[in-house]
C-alpha positions in Angstrom: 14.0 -18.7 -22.0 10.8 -20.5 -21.5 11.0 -23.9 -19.0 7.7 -25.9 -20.4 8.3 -27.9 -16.9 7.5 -25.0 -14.5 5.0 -22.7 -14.4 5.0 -19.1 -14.4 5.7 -16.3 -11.4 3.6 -13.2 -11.0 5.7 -10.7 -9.3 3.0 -7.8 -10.2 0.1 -6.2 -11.5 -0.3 -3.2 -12.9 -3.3 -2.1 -11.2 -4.2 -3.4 -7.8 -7.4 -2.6 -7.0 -11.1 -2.1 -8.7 -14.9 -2.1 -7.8 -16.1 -5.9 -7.7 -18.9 -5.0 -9.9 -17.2 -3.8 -12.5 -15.0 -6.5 -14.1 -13.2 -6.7 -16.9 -10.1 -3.8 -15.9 -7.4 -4.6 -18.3 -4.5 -5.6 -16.1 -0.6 -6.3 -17.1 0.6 -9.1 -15.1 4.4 -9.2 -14.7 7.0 -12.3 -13.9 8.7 -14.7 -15.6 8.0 -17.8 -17.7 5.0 -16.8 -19.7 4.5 -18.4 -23.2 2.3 -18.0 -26.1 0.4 -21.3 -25.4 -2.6 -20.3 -26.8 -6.1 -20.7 -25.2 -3.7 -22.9 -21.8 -2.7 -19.1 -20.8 -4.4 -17.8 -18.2 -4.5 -15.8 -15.1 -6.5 -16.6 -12.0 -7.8 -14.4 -9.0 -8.3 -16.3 -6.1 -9.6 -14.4 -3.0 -8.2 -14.7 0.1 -9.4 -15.5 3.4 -9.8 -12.6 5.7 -7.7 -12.2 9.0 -10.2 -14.1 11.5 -12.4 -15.4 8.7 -13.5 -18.9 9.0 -13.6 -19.0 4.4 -12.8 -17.6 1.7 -15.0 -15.4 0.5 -15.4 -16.3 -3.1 -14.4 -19.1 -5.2 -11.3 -18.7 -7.5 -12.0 -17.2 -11.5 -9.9 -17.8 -14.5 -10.1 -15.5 -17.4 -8.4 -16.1 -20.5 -4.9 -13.7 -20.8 -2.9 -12.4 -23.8 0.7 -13.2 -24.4 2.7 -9.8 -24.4 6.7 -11.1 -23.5 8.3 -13.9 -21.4 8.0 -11.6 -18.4 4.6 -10.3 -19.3 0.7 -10.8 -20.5 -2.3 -9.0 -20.4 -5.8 -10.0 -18.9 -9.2 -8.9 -17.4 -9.9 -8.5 -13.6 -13.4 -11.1 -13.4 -16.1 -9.4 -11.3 -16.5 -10.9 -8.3 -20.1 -10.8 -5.9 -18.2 -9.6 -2.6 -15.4 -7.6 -1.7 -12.4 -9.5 -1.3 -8.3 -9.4 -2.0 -7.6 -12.1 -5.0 -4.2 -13.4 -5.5 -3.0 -13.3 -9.1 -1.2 -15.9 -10.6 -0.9 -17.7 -13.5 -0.9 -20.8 -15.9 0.7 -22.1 -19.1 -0.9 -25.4 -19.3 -4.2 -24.0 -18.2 -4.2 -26.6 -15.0 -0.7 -26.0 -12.8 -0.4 -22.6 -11.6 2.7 -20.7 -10.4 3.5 -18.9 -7.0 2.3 -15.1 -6.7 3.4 -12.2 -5.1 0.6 -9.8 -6.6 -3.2 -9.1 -5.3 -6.3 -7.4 -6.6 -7.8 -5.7 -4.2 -12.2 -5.5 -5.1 -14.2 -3.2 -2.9 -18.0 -2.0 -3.4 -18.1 2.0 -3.7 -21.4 2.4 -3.0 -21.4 0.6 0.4 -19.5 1.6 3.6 -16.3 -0.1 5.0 -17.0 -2.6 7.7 -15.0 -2.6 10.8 -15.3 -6.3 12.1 -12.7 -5.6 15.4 -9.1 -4.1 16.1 -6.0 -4.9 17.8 -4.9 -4.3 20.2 -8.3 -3.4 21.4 -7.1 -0.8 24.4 -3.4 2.0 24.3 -2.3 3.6 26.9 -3.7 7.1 28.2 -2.2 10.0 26.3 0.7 7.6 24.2 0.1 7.0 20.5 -1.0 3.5 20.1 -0.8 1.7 16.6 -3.6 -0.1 15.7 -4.7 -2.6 13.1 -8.9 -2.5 11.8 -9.8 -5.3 10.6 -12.6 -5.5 8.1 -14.0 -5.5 5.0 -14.5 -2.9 1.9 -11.6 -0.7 2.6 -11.0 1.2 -0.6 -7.5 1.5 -1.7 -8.2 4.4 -3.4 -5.9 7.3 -4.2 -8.5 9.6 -1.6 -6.5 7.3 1.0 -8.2 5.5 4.3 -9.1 7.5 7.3 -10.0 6.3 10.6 -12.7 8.3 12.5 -12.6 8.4 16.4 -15.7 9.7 17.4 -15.8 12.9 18.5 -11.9 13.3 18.2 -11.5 13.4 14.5 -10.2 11.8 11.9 -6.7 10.7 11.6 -5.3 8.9 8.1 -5.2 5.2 8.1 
């Protein structure tokens, strides 16, 4: 049943990722404690700031979302000017949104991925060493990440 005193959850998306450009990919958005409250539903992407980012990249959007169920609704990824993760969450009352566990992922596919440092930033000789790249425009494609080491190769990210 629908609680009018709390605002909805967004446990997923249906799609997590699209070009930043682009807007507008239709997206279902499920939880719980959605409601057919007219033009007060909404979803909201707000980016995230980036591991050793001093902002956030972009300011939040709402766009306007369609009432499907109480555990679901339906609405359009905004385009955004920079490549960025968004948190997804939504509203009722079109002013108090609810806690999210699903992101939207934007990346440019015309411009290259940008490596802004790593960690830990030297491995022992001959011992695998797992590393994290931090950065921006990393597309979470279905072609999958690679990480090129020079003259050694490539190995999947």
């Amino acid at each position: 049943f629908y609680d009018a005193h709390a605002p909805p959850r967004v446990r997923n998306i249906s799609r997590t990722y699209g070009e930043l450009g682009g807007g507008g990919d239709q997206i279902l958005v499920s939880g719980t404690n959605f409601a057919p409250t007219g033009t007060a539903l909404a979803c909201r992407f707000e980016p995230l700031r980036d591991a050793g980012a001093d902002r956030v990249a972009a300011p939040a959007v709402d766009t306007p979302a369609t009432f499907v169920s109480i555990t679901q609704i339906r609405c359009s990824a905004p385009s955004v000017p920079v490549s960025c993760t968004a948190a997804v969450s939504a509203t009722t009352d079109g002013t108090t949104f609810g806690m999210t566990s699903a992101t939207f992922t934007y990346y440019d596919p015309v411009a290259p991925a940008h490596v802004s440092h790593v960690s830990p930033s030297y491995g022992t000789f001959q011992q695998p060493t797992t590393l994290t790249i931090f950065g921006s425009n990393f597309a979470p494609t279905s072609a999958g990440l690679h990480a090129r080491w020079g003259q050694l190769g490539t190995t999947r990210a």
